[in-house]
N, CA and C atoms as a LAMMPS dump frame, in Angstrom:
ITEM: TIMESTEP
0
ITEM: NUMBER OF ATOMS
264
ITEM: BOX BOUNDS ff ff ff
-5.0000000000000000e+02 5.0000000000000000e+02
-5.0000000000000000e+02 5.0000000000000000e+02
-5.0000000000000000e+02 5.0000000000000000e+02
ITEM: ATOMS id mol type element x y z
1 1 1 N 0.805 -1.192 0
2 1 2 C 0 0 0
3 1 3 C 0.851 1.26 0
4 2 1 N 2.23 1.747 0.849
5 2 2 C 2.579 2.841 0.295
6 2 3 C 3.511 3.03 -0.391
7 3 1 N 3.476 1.672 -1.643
8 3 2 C 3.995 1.919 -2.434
9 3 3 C 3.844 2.98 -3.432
10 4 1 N 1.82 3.338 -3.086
11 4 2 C 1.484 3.812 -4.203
12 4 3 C 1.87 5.578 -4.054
13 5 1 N 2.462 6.046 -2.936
14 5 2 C 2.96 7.292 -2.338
15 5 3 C 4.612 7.186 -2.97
16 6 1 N 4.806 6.478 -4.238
17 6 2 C 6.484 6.477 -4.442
18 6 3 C 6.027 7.148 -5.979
19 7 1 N 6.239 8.455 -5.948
20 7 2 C 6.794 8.361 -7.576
21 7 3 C 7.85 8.583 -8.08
22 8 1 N 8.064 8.464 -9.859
23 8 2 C 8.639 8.622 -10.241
24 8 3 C 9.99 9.071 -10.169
25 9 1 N 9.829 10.36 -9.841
26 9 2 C 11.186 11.156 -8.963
27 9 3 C 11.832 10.48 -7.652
28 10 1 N 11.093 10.137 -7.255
29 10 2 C 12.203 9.054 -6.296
30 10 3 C 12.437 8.303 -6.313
31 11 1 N 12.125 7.147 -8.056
32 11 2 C 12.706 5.832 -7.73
33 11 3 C 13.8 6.341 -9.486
34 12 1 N 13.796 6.947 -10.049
35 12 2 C 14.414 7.119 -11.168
36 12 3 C 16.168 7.361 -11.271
37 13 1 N 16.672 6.097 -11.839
38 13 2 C 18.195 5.996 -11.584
39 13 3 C 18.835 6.784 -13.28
40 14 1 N 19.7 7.723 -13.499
41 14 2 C 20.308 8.316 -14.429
42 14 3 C 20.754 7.085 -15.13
43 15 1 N 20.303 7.02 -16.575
44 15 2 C 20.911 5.973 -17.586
45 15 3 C 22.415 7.172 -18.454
46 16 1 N 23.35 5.964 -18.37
47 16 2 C 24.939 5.978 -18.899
48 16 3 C 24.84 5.475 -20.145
49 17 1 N 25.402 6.21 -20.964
50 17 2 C 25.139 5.723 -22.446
51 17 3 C 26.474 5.181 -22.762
52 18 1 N 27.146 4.509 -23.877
53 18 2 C 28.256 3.898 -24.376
54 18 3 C 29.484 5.116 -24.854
55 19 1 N 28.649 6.083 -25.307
56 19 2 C 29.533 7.152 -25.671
57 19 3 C 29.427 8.552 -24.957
58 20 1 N 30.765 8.913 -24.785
59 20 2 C 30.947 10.155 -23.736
60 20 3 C 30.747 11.256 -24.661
61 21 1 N 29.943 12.075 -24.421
62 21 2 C 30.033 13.631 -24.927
63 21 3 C 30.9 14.963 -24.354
64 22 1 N 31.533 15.907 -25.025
65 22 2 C 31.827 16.624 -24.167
66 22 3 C 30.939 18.328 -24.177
67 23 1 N 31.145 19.083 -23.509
68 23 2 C 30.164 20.45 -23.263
69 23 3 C 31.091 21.36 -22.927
70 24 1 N 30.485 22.8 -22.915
71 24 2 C 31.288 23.985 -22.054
72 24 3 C 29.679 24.727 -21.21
73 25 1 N 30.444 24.312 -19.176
74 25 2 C 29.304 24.372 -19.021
75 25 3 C 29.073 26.54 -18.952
76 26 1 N 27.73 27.031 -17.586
77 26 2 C 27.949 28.423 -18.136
78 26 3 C 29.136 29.275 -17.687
79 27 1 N 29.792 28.883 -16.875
80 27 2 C 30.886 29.364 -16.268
81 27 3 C 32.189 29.213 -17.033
82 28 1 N 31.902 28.463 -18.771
83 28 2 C 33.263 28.251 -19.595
84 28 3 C 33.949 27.149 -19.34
85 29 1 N 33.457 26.621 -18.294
86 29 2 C 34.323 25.372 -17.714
87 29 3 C 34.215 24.117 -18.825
88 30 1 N 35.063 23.125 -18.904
89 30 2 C 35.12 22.016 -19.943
90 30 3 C 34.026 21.022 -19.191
91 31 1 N 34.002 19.902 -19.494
92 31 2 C 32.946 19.211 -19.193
93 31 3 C 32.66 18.014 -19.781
94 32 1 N 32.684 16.877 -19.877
95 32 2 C 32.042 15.843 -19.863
96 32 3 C 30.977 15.009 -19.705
97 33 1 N 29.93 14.046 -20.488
98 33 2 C 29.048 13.54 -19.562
99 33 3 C 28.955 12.385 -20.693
100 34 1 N 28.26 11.337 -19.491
101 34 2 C 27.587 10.129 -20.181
102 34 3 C 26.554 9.854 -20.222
103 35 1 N 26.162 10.505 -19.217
104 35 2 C 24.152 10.074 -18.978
105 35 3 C 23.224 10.627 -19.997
106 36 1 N 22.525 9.794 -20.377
107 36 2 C 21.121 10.437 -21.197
108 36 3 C 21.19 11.268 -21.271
109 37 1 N 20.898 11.87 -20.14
110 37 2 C 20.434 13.589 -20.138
111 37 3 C 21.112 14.157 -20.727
112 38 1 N 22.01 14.258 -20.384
113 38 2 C 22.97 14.936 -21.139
114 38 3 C 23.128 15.248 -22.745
115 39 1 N 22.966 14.002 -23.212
116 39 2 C 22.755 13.605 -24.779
117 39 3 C 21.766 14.072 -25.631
118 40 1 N 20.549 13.844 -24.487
119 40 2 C 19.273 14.244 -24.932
120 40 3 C 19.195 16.58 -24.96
121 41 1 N 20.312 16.735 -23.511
122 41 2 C 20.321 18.963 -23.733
123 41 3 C 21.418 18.848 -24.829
124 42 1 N 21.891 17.975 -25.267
125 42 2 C 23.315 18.481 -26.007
126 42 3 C 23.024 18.428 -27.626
127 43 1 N 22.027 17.761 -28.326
128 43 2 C 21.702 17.429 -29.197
129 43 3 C 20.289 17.841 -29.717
130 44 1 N 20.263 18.086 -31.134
131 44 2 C 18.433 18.805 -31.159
132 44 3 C 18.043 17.447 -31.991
133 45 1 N 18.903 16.537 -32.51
134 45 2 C 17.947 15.243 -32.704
135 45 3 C 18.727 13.939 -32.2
136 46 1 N 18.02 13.193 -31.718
137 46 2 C 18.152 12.097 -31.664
138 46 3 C 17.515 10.352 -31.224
139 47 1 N 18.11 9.567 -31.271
140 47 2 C 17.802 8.537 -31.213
141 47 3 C 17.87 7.656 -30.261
142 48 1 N 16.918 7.224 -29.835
143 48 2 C 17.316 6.43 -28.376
144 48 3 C 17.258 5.128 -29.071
145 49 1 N 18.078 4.549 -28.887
146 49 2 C 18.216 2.909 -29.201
147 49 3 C 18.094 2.241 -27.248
148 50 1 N 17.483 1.074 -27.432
149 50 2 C 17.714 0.15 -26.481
150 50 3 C 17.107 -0.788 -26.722
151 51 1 N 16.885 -2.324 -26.143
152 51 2 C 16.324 -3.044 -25.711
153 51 3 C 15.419 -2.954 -25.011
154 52 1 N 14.072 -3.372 -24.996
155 52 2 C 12.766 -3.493 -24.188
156 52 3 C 12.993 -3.504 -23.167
157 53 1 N 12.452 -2.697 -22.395
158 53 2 C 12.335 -2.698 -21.18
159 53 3 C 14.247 -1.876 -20.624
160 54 1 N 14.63 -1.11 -21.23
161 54 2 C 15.872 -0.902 -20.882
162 54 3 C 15.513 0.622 -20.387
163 55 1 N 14.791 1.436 -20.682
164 55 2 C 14.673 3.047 -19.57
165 55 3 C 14.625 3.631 -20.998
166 56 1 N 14.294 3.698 -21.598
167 56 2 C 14.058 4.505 -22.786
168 56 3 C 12.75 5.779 -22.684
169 57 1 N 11.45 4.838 -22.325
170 57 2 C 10.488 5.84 -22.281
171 57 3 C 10.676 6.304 -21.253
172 58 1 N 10.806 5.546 -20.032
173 58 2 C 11.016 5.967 -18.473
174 58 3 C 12.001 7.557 -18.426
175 59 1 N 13.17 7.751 -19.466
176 59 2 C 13.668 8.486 -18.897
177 59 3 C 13.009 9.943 -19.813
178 60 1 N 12.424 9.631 -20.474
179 60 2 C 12.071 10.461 -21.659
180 60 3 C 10.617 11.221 -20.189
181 61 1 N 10.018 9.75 -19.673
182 61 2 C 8.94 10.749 -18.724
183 61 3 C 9.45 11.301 -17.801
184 62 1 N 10.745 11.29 -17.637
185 62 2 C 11.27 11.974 -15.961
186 62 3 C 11.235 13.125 -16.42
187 63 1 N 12.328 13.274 -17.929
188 63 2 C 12.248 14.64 -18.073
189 63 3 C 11.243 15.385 -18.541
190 64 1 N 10.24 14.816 -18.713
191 64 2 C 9.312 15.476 -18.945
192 64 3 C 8.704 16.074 -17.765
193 65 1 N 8.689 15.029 -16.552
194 65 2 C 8.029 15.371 -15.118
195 65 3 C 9.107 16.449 -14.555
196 66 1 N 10.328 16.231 -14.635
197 66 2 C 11.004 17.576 -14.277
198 66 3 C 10.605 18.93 -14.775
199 67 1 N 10.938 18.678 -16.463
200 67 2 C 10.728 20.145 -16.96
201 67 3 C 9.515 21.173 -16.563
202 68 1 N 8.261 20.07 -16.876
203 68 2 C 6.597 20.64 -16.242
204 68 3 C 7.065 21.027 -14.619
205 69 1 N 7.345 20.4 -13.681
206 69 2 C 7.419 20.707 -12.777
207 69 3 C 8.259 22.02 -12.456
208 70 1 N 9.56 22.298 -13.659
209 70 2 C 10.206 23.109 -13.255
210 70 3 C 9.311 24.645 -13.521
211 71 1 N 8.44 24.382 -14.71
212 71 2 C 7.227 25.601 -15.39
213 71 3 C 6.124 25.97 -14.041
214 72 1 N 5.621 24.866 -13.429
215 72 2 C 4.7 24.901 -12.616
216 72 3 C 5.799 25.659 -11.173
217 73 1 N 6.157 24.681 -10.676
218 73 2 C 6.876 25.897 -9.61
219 73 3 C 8.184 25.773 -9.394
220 74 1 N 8.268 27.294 -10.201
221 74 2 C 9.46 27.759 -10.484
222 74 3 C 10.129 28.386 -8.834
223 75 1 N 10.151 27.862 -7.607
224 75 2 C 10.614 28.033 -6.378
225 75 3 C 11.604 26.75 -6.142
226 76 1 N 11.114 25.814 -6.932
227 76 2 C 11.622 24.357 -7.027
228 76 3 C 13.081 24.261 -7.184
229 77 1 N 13.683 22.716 -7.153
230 77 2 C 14.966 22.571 -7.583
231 77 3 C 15.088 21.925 -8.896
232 78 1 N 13.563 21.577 -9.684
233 78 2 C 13.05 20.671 -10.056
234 78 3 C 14.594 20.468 -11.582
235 79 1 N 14.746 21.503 -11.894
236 79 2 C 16.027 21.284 -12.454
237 79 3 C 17.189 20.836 -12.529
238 80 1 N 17.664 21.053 -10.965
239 80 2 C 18.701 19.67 -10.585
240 80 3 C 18.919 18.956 -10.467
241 81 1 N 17.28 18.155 -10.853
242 81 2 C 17.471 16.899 -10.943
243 81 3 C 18.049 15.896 -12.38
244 82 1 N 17.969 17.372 -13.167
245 82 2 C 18.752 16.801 -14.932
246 82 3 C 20.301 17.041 -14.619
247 83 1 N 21.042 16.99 -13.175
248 83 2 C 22.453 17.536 -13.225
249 83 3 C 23.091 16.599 -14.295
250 84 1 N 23.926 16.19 -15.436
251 84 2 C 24.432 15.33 -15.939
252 84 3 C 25.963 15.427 -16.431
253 85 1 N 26.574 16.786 -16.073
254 85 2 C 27.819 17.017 -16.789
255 85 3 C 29.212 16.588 -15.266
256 86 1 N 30.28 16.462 -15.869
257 86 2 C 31.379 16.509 -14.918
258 86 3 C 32.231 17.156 -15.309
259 87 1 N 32.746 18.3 -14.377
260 87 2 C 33.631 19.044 -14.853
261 87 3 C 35.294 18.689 -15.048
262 88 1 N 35.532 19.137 -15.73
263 88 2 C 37.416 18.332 -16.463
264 88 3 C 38.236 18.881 -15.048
């Protein structure tokens, strides 16, 4: 029963992709990342390949539940939750 009090945002683990991208984040700093997210702010098209059942749509709804959330209330952190870069 309180399972049904768990969403999304708290059970959602960052998917690592095969290939590293790199960025300059706003401070000029160099940067790195592997996670989805990352792939998905760094790029205006692309392709999610996986296997069934591998986090494909799952991560596509987080960010969706982040971004809305970040529009709705903007007091939030709801943005930090896309953190995905590492700095060099």
């Amino acid at each position: 029963r309180d399972s049904a009090l768990i969403g999304l945002n708290d059970v959602f683990v960052a998917l690592d992709v095969d290939k590293e991208g790199q960025t300059k984040l706003e401070d000029g700093a160099d940067a790195v990342y592997s996670a989805a997210i990352g792939h998905l702010h760094e790029n205006s098209r692309l392709i999610l390949l996986g296997d069934p059942g591998s986090g494909k749509s799952t991560l596509l709804r987080y960010l969706a539940l982040c971004l809305c959330n970040a529009l709705l209330e903007k007091e939030t952190e709801w943005l930090g939750k896309l953190h995905w870069a590492v700095r060099l």
